[in-house]
C-alpha positions in Angstrom: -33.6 141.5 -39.4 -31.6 143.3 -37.1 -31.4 140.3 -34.4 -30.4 138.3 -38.0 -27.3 141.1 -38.1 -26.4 140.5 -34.5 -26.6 136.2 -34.3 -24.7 136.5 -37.4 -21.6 139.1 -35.6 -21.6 136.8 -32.8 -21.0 133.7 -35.2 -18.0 135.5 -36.7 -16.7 136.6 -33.1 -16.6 133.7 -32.2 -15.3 132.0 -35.3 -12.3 134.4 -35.3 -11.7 133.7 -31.4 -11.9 130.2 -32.1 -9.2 130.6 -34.8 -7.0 132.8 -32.9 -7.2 130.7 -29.9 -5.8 127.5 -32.5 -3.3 129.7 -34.0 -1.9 130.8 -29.6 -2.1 127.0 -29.4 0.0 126.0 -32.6 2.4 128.7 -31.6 2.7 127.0 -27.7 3.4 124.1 -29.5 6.3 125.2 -31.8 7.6 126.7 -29.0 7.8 124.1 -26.6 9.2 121.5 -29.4 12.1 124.1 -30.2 12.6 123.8 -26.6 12.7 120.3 -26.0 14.8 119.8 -29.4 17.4 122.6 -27.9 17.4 120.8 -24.7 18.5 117.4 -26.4 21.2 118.6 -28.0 22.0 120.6 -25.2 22.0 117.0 -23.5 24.0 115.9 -26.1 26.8 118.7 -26.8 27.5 118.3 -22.7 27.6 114.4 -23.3 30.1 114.7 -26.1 31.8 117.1 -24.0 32.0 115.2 -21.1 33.6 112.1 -23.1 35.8 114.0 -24.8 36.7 115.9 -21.2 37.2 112.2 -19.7 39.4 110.7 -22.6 41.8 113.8 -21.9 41.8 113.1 -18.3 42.4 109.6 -18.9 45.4 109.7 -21.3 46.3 112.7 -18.9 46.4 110.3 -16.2 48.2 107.7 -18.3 50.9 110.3 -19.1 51.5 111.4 -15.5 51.9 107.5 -14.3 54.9 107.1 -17.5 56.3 110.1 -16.5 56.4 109.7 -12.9 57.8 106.3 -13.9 60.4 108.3 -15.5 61.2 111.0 -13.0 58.7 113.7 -15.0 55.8 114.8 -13.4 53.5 117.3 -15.3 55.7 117.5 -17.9 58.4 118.7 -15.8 61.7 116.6 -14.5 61.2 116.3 -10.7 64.5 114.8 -10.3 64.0 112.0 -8.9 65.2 108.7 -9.8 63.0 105.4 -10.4 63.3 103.6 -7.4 65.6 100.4 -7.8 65.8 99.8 -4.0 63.9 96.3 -4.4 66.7 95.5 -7.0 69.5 96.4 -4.8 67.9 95.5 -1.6 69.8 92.5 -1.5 73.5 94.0 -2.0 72.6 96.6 0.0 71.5 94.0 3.0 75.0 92.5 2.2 77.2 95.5 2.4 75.0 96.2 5.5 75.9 93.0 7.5 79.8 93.2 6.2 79.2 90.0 4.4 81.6 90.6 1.3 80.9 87.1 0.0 77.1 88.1 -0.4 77.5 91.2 -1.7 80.4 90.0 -4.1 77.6 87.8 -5.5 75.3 90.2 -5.6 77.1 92.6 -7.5 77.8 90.2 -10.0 74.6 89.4 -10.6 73.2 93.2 -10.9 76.6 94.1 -13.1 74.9 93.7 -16.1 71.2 95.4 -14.9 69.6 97.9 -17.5 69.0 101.1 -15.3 72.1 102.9 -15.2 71.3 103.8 -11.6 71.7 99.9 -10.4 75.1 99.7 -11.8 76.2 102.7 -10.0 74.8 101.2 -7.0 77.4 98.1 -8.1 80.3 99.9 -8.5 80.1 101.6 -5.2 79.8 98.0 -3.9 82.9 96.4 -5.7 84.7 99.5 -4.3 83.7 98.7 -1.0 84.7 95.0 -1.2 88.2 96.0 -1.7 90.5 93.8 -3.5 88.2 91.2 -4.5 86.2 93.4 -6.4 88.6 95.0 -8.3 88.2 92.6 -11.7 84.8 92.4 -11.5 85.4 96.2 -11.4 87.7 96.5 -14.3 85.1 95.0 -16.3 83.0 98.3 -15.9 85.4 100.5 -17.0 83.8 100.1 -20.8 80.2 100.4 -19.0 78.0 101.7 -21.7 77.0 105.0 -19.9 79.5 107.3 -19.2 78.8 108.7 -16.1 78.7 104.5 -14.9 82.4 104.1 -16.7 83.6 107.1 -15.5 82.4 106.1 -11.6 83.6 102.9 -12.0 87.3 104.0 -13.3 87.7 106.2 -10.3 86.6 103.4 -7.6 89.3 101.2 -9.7 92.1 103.8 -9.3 91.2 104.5 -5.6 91.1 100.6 -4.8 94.3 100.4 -6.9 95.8 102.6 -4.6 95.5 100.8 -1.6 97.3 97.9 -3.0 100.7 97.6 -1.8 101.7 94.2 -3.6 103.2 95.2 -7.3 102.4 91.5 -7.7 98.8 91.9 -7.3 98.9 95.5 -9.0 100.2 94.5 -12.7 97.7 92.1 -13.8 95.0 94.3 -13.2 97.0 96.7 -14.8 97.2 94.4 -18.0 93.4 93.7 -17.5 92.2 97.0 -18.1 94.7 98.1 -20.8 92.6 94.9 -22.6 89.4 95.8 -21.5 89.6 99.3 -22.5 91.2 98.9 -26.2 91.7 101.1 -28.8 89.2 103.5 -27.0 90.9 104.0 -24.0 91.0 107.6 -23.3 93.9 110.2 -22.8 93.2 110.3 -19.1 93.0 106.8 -18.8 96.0 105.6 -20.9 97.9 108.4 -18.4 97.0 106.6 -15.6 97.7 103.3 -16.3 101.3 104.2 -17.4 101.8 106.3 -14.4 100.7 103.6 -12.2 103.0 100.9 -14.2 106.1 103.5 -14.1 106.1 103.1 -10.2 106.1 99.2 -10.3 109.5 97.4 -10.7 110.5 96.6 -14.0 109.9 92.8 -14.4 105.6 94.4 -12.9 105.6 97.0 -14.9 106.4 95.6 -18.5 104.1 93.3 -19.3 100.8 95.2 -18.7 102.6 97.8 -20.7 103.3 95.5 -24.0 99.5 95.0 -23.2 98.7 98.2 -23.1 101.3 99.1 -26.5 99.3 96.1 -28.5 95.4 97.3 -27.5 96.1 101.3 -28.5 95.7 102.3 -31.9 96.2 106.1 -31.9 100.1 107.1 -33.0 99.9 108.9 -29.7 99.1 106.8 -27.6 101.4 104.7 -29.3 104.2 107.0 -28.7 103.2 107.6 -24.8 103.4 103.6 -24.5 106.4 103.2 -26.3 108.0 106.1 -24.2 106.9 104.2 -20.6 108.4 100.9 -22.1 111.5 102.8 -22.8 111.7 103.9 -19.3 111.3 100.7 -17.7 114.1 98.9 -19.7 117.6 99.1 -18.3 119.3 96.4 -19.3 119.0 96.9 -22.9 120.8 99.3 -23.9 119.0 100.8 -27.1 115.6 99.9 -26.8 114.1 100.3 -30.6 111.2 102.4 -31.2 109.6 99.9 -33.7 106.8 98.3 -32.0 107.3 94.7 -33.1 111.3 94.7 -32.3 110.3 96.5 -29.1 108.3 94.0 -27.9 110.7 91.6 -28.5 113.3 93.3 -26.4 111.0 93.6 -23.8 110.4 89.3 -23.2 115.2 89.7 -23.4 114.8 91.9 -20.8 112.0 89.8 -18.8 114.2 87.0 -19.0 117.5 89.0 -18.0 115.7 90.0 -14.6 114.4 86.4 -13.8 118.1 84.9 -14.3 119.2 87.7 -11.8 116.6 86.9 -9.5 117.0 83.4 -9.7 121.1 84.5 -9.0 119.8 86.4 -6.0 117.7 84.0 -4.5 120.7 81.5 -4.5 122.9 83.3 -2.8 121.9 83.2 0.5 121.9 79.5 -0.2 125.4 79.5 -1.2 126.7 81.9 1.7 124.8 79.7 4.2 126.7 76.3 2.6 130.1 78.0 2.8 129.4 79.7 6.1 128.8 75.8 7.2 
């Protein structure tokens, strides 16, 4: 009975070790599936990451090319300009070799360019070229940006300057009073009068009736009209109406050619009579 008792404990021992030992391996188990499940989306949080990371870096990238493109570089201006020099290469080579016909053709073909930066480049070289240049360099003065126009104006009245020839000064004159309009500003406007008021009459007055039929502003009207006035000596009252002005202005053309046509023959004259 008693060996009964004891084979009967050792069944239950060993049933209960049995059971515990399923129950140690059930736990492994859970364990080692939480594990592996942690571990894949581990795997898969640092993969999502890591595109995410790489789509940053790669519009990142794209941004810093555009900007450098643009003269910004991480988001900050670096202040330097797109580089043009392939554009220009060819005036540039021109102006090098002192071969004003090139660079003549050259400029005209860049005068129109999109980059701002280019034209500059063109009115620098129309300067340079001297005379020649000087209409193609009239034509800039209305150059959509401002800094351009307001390059180009001073190369025009520096190259101005150096003419001597009233003859060659006055149509110029009368070219930019068209070219710049109604819009023409104060400082302009004063320097185109100023530079007709120190031509000889029969110069000065027509780029100035050009000048008094492109300006709209009553001020600019009355600054015109006022530099007309100026330049007229042989009428005596010169009228203030724009319209009867003008016409005063073609008597008073046509007054100066006779006496220059009476001048020129009398060295002709004298010479007959001296024979």
């Amino acid at each position: 009975m008693k060996k009964s008792w004891i084979i009967s404990g050792l069944v239950v021992v060993c049933v209960l070790a049995g059971v515990s030992a399923l129950i140690l391996v059930l736990r492994q188990s859970r364990s080692a599936a939480a594990r592996n499940a942690q571990s894949v989306m581990t795997a898969e949080q640092n993969a999502t990451v890591g595109a995410a990371k790489r789509v940053r870096q790669g519009r990142a990238s794209a941004t810093d090319e555009a900007d450098q493109q643009s003269g910004v570089v991480g988001g900050k201006t670096t202040g330097m300009p797109v580089d043009f020099s392939a554009e220009t290469r060819a005036l540039n080579d021109a102006l090098d070799d002192d071969n004003v016909e090139q660079a003549l053709k050259e400029a005209r073909r860049l005068i129109q360019h999109p980059d701002a930066d280019v034209r500059m480049e063109v009115a620098f070289a129309l300067s340079w070229i001297g005379m020649g240049g000087l209409p193609e360099l009239t034509k800039m003065l209305t150059d959509p940006d401002p800094e351009v126009a307001a390059e180009a104006f001073n190369h025009w009245r520096s190259g101005l300057s150096e003419l001597e020839s009233d003859l060659d000064k006055a149509p110029l004159l009368g070219a930019a009073a068209e070219v710049l309009g109604a819009d023409i500003s104060d400082e302009m406007l004063f320097d185109i009068v100023m530079e007709c008021a120190m031509l000889e009459n029969e110069y000065a007055l027509p780029p100035l009736v050009t000048l008094l039929g492109s300006v709209t502003k009553p001020e600019h009207k009355t600054e015109v009209i006022d530099a007309i006035h100026g330049n007229m000596n042989e009428i005596e009252e010169p009228s203030d109406n724009e319209a009867e002005l003008v016409q005063q202005v073609q008597a008073e053309l046509a007054i100066l050619r006779e006496q220059q046509a009476a001048e020129a023959q009398n060295p002709l004259d004298q010479q007959q009579t001296g024979a």
